[in-house]
BAFI-3210 file (N, C-alpha, C; in Angstrom, 3 decimals, decimal comma, padded with zeros to 6 digits):
// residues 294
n [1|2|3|4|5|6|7|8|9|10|11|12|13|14|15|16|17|18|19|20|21|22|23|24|25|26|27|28|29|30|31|32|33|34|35|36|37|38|39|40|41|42|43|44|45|46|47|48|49|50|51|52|53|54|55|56|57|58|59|60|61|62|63|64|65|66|67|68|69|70|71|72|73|74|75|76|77|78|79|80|81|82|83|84|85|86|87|88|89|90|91|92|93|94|95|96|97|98|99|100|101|102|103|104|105|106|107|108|109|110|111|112|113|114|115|116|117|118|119|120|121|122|123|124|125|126|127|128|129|130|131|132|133|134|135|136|137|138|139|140|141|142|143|144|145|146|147|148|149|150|151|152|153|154|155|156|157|158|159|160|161|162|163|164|165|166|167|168|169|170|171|172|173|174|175|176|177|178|179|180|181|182|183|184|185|186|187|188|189|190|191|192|193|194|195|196|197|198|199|200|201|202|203|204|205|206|207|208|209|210|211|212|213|214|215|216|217|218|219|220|221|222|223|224|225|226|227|228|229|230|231|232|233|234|235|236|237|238|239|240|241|242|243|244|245|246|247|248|249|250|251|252|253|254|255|256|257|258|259|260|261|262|263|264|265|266|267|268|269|270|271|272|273|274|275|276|277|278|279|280|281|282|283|284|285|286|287|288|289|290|291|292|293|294]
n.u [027,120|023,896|021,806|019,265|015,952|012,359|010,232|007,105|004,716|004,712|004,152|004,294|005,927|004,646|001,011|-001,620|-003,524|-007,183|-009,070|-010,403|-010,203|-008,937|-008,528|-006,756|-004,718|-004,778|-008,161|-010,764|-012,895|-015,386|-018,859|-018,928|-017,106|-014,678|-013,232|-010,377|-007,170|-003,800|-000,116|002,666|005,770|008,635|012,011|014,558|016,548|017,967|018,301|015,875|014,179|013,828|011,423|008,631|006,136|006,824|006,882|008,881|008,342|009,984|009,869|009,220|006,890|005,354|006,059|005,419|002,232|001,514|001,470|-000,406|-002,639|-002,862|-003,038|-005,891|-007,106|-008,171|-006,921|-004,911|-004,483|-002,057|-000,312|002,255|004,269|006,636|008,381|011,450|014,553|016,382|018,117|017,935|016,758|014,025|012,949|010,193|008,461|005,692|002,163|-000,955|-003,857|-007,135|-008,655|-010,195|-011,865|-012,739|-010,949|-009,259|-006,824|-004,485|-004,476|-004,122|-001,089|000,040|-000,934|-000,026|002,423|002,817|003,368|005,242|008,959|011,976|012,798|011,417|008,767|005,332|004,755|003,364|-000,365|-002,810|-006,247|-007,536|-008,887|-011,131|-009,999|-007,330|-004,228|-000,909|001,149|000,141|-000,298|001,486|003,534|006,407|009,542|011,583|015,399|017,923|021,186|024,008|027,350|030,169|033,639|036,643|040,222|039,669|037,019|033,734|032,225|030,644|028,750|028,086|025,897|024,409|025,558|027,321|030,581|033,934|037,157|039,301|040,121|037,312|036,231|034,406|033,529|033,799|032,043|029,308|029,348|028,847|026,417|024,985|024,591|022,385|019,966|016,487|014,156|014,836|016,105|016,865|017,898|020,397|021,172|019,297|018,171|018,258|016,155|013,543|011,075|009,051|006,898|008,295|011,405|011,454|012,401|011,741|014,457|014,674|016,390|019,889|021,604|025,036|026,172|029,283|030,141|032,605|034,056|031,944|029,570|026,785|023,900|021,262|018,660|015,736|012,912|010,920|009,793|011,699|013,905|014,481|017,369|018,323|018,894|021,378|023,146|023,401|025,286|026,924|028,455|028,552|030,463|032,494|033,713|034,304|036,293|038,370|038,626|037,178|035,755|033,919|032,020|031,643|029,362|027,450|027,513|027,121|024,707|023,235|023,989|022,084|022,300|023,130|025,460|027,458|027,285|029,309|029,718|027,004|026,493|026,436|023,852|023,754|024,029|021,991|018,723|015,054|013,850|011,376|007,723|006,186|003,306|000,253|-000,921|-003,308|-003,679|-002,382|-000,311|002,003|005,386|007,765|009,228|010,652|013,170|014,407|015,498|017,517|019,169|022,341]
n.v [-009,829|-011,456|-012,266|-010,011|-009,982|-009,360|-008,147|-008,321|-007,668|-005,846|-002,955|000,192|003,132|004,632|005,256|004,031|005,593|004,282|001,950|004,444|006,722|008,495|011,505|013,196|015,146|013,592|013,462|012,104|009,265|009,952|009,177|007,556|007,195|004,642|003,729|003,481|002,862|001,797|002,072|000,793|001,937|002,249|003,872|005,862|008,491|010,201|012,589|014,075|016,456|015,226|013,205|015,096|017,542|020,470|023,841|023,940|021,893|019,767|017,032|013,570|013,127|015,214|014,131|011,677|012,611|013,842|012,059|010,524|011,869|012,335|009,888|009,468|011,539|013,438|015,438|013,723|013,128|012,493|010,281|009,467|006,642|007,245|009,958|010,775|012,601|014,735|013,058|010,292|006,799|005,061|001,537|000,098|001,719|003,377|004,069|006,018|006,685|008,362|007,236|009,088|008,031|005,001|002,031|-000,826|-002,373|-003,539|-001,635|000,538|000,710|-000,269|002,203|004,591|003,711|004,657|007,468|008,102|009,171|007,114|006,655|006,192|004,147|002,254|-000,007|-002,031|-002,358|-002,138|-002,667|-001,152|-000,612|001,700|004,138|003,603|004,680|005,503|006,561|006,077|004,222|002,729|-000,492|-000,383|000,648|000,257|000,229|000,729|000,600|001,150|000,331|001,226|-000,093|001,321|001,940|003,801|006,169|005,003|004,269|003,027|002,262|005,047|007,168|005,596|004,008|004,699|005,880|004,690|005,171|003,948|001,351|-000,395|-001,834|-004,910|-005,756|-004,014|-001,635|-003,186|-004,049|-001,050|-000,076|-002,014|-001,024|000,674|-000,321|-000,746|001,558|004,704|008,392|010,006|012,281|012,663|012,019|013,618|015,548|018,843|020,686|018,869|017,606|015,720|014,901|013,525|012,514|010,137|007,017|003,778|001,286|-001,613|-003,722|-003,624|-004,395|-005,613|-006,199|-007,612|-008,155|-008,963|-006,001|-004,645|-003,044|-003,906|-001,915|-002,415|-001,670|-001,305|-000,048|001,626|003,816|006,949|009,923|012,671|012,700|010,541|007,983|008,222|010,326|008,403|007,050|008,000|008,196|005,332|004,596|006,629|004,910|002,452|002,633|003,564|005,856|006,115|004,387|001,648|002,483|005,129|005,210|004,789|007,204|009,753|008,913|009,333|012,419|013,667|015,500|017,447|018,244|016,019|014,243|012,498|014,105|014,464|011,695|011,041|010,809|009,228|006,082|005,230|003,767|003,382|000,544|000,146|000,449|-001,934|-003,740|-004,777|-007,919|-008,432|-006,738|-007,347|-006,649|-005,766|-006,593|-007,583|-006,711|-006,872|-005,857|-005,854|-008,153|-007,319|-005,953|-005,825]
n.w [-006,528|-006,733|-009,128|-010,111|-008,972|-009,787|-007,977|-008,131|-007,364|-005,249|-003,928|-004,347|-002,609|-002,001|-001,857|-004,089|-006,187|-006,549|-009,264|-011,133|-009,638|-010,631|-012,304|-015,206|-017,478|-020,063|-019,583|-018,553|-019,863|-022,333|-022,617|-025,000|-025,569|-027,160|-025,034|-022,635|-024,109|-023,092|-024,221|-025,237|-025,827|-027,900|-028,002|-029,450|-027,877|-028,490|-030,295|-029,258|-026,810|-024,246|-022,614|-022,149|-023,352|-024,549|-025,924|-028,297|-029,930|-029,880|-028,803|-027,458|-026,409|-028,046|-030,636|-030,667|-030,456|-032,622|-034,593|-033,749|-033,451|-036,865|-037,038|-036,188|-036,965|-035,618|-032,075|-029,949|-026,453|-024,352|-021,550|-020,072|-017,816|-016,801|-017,406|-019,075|-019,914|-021,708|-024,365|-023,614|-023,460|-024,299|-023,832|-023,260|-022,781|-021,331|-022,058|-021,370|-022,944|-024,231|-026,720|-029,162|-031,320|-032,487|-033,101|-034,239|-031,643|-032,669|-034,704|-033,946|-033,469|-036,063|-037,215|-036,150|-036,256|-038,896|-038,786|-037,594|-036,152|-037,652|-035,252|-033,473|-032,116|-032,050|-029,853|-029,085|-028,246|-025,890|-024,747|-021,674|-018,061|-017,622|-015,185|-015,474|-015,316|-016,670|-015,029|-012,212|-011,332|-011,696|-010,212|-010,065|-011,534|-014,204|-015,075|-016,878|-017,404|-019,623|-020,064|-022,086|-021,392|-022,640|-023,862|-025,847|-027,211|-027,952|-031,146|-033,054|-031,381|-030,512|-028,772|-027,929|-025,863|-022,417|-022,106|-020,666|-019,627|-017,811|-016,245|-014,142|-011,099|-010,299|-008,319|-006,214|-006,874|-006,838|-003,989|-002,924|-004,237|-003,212|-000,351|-001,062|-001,331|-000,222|001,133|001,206|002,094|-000,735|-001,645|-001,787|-004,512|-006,397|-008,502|-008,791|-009,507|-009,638|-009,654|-007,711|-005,008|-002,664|-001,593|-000,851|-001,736|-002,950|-003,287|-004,760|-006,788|-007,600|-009,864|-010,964|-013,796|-016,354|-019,151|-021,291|-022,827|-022,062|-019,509|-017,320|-016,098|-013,810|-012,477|-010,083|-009,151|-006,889|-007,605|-009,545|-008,692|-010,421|-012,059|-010,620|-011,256|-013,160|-011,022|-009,380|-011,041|-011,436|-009,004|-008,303|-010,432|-009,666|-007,330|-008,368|-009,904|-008,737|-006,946|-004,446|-002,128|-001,421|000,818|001,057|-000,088|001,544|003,009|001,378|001,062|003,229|004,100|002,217|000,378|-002,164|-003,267|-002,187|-003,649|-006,995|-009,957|-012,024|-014,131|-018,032|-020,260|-022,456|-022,477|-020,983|-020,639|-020,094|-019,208|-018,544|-016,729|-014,202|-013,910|-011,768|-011,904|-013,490|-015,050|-017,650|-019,245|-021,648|-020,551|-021,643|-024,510|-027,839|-028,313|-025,619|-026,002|-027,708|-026,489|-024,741]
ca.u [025,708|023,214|020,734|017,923|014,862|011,769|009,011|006,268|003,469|005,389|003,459|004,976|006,093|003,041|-000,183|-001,592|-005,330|-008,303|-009,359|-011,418|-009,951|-008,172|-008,495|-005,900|-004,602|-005,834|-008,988|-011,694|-013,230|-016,578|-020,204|-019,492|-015,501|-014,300|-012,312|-008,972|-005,892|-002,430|000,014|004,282|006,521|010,300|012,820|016,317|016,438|019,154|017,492|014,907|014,697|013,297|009,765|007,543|005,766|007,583|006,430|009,188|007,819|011,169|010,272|008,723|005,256|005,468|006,246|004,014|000,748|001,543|001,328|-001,881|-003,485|-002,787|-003,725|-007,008|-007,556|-008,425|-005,791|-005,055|-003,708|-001,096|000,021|003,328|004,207|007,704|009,424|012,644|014,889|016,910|019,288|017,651|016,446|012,916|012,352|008,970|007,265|003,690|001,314|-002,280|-004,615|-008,764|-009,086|-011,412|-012,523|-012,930|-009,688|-009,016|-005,552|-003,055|-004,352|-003,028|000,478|000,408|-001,397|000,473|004,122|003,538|003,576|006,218|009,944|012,534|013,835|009,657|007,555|004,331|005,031|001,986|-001,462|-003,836|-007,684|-007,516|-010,239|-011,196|-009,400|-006,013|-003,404|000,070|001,961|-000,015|-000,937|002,710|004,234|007,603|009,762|013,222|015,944|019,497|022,576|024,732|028,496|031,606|035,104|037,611|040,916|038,874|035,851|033,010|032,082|029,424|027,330|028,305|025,008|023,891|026,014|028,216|032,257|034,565|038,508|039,481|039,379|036,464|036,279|032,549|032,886|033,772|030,442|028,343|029,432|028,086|024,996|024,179|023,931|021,152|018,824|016,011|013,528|015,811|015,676|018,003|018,280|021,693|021,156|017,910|018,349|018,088|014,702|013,429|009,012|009,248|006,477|009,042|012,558|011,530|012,071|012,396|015,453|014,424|017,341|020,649|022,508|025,814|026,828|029,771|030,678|033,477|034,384|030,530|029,118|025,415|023,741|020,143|018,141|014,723|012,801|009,534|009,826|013,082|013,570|014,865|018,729|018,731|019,936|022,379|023,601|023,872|025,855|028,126|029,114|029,137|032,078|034,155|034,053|034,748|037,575|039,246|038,533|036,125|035,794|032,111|031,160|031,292|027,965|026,720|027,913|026,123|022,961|022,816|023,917|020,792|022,731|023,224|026,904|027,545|027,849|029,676|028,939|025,660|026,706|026,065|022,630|023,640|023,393|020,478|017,681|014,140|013,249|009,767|007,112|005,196|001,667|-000,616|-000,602|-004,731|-003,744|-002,018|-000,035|003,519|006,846|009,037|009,042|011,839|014,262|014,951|016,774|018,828|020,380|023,403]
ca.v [-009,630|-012,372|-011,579|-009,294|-010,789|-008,287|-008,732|-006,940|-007,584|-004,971|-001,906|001,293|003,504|005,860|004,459|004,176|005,791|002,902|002,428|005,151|007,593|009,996|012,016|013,812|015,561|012,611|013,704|010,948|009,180|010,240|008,806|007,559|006,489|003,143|003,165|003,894|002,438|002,045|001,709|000,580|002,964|002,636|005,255|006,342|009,254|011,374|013,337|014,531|016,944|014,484|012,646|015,752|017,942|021,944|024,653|023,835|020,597|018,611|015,711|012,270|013,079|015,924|013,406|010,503|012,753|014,001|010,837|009,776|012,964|012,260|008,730|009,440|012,725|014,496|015,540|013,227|013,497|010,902|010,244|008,711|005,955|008,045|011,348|010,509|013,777|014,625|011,725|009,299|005,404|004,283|000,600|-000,388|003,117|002,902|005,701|006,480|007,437|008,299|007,201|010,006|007,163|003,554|001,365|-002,179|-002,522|-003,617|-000,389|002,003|000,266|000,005|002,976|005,464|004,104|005,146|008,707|008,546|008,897|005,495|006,251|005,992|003,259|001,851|-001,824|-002,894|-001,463|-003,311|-002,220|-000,847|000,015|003,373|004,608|002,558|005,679|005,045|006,653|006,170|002,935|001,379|-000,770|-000,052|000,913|-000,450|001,415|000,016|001,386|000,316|000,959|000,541|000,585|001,034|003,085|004,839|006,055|003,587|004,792|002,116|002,774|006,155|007,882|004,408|003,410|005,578|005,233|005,046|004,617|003,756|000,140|-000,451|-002,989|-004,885|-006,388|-002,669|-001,134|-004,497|-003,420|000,337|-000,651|-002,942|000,455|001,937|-001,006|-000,470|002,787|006,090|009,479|009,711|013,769|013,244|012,278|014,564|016,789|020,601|020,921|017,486|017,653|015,073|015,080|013,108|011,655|008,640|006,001|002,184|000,588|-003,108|-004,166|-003,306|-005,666|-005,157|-007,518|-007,338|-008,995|-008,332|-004,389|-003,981|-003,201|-003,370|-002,055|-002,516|-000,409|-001,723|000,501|001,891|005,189|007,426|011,078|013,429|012,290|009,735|006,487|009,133|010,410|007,260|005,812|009,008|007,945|004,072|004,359|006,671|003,653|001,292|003,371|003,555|007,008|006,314|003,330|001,723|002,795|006,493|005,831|004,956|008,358|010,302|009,018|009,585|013,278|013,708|016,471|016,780|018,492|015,063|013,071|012,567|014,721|013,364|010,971|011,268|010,398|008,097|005,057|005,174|002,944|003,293|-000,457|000,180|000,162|-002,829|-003,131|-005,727|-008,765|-008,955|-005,896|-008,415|-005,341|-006,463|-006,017|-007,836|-006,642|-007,528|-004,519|-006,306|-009,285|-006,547|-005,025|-006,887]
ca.w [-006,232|-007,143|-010,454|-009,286|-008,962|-009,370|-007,145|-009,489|-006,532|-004,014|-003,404|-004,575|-001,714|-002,104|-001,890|-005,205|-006,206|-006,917|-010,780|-011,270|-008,535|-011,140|-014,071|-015,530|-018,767|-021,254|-019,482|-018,379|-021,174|-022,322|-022,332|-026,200|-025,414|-027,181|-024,115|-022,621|-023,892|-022,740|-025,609|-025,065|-026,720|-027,739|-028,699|-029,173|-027,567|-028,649|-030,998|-028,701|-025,876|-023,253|-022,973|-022,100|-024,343|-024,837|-027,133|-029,110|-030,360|-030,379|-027,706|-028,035|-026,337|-029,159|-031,633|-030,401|-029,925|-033,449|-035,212|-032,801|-034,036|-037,940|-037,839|-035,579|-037,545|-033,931|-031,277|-029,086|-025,281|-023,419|-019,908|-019,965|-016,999|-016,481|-018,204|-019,500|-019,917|-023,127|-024,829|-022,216|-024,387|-023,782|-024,156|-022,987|-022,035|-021,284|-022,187|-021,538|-023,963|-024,512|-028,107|-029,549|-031,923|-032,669|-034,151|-033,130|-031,103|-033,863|-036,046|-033,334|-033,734|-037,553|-038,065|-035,692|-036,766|-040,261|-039,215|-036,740|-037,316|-037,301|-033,925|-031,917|-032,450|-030,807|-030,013|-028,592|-027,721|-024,787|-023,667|-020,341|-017,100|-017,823|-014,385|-015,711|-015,258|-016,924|-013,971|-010,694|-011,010|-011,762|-009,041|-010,104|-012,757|-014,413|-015,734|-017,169|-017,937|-020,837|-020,340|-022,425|-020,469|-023,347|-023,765|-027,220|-027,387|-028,854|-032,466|-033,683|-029,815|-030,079|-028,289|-027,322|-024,002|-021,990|-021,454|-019,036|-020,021|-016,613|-015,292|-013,495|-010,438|-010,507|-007,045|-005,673|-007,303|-006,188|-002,413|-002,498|-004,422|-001,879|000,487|-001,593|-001,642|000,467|001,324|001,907|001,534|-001,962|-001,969|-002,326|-006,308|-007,204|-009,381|-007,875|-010,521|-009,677|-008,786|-007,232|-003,586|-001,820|-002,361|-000,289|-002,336|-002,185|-004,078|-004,965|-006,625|-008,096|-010,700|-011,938|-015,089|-017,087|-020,734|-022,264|-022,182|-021,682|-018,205|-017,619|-014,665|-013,759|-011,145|-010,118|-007,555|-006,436|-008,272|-009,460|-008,880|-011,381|-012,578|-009,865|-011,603|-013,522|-010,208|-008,515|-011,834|-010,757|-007,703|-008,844|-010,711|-008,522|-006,527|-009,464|-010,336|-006,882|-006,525|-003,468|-001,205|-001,229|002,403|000,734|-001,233|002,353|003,737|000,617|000,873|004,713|003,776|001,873|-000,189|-004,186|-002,974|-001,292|-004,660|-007,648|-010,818|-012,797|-015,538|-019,123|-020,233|-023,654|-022,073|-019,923|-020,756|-019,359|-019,685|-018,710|-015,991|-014,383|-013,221|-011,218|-013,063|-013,630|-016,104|-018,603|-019,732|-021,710|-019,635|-022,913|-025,839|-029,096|-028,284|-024,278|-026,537|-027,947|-025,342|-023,994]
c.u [024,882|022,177|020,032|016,951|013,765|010,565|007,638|004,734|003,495|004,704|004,293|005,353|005,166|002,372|-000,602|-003,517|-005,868|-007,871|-010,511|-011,113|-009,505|-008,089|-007,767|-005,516|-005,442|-007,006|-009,736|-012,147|-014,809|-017,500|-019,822|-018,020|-015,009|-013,679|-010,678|-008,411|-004,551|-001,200|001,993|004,673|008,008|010,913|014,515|015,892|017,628|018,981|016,602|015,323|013,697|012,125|008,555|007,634|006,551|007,326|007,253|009,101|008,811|011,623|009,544|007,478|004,759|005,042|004,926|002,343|000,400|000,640|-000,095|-002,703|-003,632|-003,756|-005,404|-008,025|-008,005|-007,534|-005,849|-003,847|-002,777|-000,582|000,926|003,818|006,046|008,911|010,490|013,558|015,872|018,251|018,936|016,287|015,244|012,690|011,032|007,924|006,227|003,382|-000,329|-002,983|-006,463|-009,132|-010,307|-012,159|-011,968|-012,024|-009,728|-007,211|-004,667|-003,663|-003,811|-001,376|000,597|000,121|-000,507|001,804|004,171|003,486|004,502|007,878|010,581|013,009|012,408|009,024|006,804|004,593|003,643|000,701|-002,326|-005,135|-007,166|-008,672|-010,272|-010,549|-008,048|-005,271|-001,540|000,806|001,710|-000,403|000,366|003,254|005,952|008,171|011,647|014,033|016,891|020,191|023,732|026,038|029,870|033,223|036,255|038,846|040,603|037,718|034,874|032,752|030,840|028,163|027,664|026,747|024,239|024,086|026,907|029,972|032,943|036,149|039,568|039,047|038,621|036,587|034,589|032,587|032,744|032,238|029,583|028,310|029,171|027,067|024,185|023,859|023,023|020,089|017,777|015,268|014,328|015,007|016,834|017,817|019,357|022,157|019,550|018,756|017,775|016,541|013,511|011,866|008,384|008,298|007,574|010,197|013,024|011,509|012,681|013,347|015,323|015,341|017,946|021,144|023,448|026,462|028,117|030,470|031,762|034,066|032,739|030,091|027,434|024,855|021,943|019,407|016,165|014,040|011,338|008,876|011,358|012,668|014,540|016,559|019,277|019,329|021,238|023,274|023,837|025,082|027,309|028,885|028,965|030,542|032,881|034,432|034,265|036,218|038,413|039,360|037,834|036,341|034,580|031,649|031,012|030,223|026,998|026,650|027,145|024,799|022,974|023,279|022,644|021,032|023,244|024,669|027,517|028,370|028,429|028,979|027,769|026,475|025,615|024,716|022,883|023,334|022,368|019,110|016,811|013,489|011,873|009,193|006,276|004,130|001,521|-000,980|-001,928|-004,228|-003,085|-001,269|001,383|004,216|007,723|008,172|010,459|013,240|015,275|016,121|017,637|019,898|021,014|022,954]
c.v [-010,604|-011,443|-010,779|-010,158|-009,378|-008,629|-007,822|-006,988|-006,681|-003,955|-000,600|002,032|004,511|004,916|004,829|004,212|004,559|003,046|003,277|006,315|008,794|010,101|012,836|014,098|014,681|012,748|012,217|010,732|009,485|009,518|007,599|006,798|005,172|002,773|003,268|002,572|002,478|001,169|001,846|001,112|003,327|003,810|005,384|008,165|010,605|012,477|014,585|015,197|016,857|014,009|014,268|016,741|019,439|022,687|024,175|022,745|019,425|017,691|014,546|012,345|014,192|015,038|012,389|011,375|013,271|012,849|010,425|010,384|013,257|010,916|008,796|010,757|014,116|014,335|014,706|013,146|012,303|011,290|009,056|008,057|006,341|008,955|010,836|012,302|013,213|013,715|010,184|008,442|005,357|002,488|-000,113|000,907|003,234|004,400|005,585|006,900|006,937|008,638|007,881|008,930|006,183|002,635|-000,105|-002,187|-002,212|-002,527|000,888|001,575|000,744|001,554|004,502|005,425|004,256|006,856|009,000|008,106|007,390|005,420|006,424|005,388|002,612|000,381|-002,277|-001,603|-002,502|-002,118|-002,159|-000,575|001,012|004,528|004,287|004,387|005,064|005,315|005,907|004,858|001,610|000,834|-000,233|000,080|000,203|000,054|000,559|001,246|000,635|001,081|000,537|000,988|000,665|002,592|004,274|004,821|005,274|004,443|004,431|002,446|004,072|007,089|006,667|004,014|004,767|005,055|005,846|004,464|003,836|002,285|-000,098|-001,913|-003,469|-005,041|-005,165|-002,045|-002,104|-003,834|-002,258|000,091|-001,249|-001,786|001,353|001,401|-001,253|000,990|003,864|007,401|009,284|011,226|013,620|013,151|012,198|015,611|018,316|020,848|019,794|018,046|016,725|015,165|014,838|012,159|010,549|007,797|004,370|001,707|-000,862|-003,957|-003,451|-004,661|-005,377|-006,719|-006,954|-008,154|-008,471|-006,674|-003,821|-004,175|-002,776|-003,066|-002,061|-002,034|-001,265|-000,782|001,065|003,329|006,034|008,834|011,765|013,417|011,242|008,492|007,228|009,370|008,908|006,592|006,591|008,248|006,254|003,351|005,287|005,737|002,655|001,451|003,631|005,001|007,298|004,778|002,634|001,870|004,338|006,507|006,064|006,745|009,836|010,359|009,146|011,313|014,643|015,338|016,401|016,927|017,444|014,600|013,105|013,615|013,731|012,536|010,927|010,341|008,925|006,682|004,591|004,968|003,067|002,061|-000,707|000,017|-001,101|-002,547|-004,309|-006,730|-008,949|-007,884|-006,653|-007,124|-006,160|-005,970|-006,410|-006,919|-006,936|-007,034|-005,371|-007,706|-008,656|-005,996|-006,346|-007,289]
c.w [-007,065|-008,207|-009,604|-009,511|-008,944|-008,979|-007,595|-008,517|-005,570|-004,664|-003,590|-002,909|-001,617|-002,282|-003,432|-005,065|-006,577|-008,928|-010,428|-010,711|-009,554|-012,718|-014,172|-016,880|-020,253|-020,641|-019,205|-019,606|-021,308|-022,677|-024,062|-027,017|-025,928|-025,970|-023,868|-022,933|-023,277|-024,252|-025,029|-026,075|-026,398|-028,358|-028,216|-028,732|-027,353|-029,660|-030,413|-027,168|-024,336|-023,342|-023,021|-023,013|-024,355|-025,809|-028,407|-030,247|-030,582|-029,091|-028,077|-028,020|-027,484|-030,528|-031,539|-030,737|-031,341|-033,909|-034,329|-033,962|-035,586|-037,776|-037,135|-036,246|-036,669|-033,249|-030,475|-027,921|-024,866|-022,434|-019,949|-018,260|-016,374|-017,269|-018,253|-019,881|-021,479|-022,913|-023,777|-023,260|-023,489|-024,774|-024,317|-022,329|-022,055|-021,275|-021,707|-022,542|-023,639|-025,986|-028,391|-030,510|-031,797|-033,609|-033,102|-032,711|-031,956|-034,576|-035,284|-033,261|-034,644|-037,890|-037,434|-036,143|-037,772|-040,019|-038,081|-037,448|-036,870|-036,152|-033,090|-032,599|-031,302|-030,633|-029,665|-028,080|-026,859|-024,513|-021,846|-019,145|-017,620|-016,969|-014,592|-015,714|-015,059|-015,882|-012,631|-010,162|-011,323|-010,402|-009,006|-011,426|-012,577|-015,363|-016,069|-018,226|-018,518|-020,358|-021,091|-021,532|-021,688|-023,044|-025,079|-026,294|-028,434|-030,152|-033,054|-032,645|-029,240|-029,826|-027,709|-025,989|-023,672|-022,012|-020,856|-019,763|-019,081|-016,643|-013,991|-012,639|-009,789|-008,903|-005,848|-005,641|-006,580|-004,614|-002,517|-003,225|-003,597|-000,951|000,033|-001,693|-000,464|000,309|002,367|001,204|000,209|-002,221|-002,674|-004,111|-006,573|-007,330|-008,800|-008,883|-010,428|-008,729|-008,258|-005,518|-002,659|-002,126|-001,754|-001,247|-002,127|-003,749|-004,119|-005,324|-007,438|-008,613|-011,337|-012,842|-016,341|-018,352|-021,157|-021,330|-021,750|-020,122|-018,370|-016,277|-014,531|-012,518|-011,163|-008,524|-008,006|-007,711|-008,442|-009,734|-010,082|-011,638|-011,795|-010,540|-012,302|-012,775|-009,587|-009,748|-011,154|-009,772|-007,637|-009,194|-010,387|-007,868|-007,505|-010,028|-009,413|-006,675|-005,331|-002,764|-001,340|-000,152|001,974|000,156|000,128|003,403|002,697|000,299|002,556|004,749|003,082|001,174|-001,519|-004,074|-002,786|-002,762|-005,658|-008,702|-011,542|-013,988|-016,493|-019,438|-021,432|-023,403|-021,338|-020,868|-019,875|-019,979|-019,126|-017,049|-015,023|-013,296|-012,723|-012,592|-013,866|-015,112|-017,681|-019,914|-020,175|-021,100|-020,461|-024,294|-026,578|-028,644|-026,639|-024,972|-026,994|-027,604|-025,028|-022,736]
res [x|x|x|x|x|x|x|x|x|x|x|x|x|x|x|x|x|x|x|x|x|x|x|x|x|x|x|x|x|x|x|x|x|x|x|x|x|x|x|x|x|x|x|x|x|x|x|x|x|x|x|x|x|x|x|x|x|x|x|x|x|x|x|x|x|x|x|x|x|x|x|x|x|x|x|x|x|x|x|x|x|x|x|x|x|x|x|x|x|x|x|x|x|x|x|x|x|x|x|x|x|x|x|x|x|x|x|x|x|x|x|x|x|x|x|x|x|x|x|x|x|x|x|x|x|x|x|x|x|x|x|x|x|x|x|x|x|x|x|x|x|x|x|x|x|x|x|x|x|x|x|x|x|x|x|x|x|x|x|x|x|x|x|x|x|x|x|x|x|x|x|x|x|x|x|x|x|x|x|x|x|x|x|x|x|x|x|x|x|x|x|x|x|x|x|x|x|x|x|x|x|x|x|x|x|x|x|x|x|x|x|x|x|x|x|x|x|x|x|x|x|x|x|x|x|x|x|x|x|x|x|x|x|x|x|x|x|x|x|x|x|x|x|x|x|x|x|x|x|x|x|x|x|x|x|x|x|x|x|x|x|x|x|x|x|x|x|x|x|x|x|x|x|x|x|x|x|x|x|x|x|x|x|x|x|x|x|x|x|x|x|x|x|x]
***
């Protein structure tokens, strides 16, 4: 399968509100507002029990809104650009925010990662429209999956990538990937809990790369429903593993049943390498951490 290419001008598969069209939890900004930001936010995510917030206070938007709310001295709200579930890596995660007061950019970086812990930091902060909404306004989002194939388990990227002991065949996987790229229904990997309006979504590209014992896979699509790149890694490598054929991924997603597909695969390697927007927004899509990954 040739690199992906991501076409960051393509049109989500939902129409997407104006600026201005929607207010939501971070609330509109008021009469007196420095103005909304949007602010990129990495994390290891094995610690934590997924992006959204829970009484019990042990998730990132937990963590993050903390640290806002110390260094701003008032609570402050966020609207994350896509939930990540527990043990699941954010690279480039875009947030929302309606700064209750007045800081210049670089002091919501510096000033928020001294009260956050070593595994969430803010990388960047940008001025936004005042309608700018981290979710509804992304064109698409990009996910990757780290895998090691060895006959051990890894030790050093132990909660980092996933593994597989089994020899994996890339050009196998490449051919049932290719059957998911495009706008389907993808029931057959959503998650039975998954809130999701509709599990139409468009698949932009798939990339499988492999180094060494490392396999990397890269998912580029309109929107993803609830364990979907997980589930799809599922039923990836039964077919990598000769447990499946690749015309069976086409026979699971035309099923449009969760029964249909492999079990979900393990979250450790799963990377949410971030959202992108309309280019006028001048919003980052790199940051340091994307040279890190293999």
């Amino acid at each position: 399968m040739p690199e992906a290419t991501r076409p960051g001008t393509r049109a989500a598969d939902a129409a997407q509100p104006g600026i201005g069209d929607h207010r939501d939890r971070a609330g509109g900004p008021a009469s007196d507002s420095p103005g909304r930001l949007a602010l990129g936010i990495g994390y290891r995510g094995g610690a934590y029990q997924g992006w959204q917030s829970q009484p019990g206070g042990a998730t990132v938007q937990d963590r993050l809104e903390d640290a806002l709310a110390r260094f701003a001295t008032v609570p402050v709200r966020t609207v994350c650009a896509g939930r990540t579930d527990a043990g699941v890596h954010a690279i480039n995660q875009v947030v929302h925010l309606d700064p209750p007061v007045a800081r210049e950019p670089f002091s919501w970086v510096r000033g928020s990662n001294r009260f956050l812990p070593p595994d969430i930091a803010v990388q960047w902060c940008r001025p936004v429209p005042p309608g700018f909404h981290a979710r509804n306004h992304a064109r698409g989002r990009r996910y990757r999956y780290l895998l090691i194939e060895s006959p051990a388990r890894p030790a050093l990227a132990s909660g980092l990538v996933g593994w597989v002991f089994r020899p994996l065949d890339g050009d196998a996987m490449r051919a049932a990937a290719a059957r998911l790229i495009g706008s389907h229904d993808f029931s057959s990997f959503r998650a039975a809990e998954c809130q999701a309006a509709s599990p139409v979504k468009t698949m932009r590209a798939i990339d499988i790369r492999r180094r060494g014992a490392c396999w990397r896979f890269d998912f580029d699509a309109s929107a993803f429903l609830h364990h979907m790149v997980r589930n799809i890694m599922g039923c990836l490598l039964a077919v990598g593993s000769g447990r499946q054929r690749p015309e069976w991924i086409a026979e699971v997603l035309a099923a449009r049943c969760r029964d249909a597909a492999a079990p979900t695969f393990g979250p450790e390697g799963l990377y949410f390498v971030g959202p992108y927007y309309d280019a006028d927004l001048a919003l980052p899509e790199h940051v340091p951490a994307m040279d890190w990954l293999p």
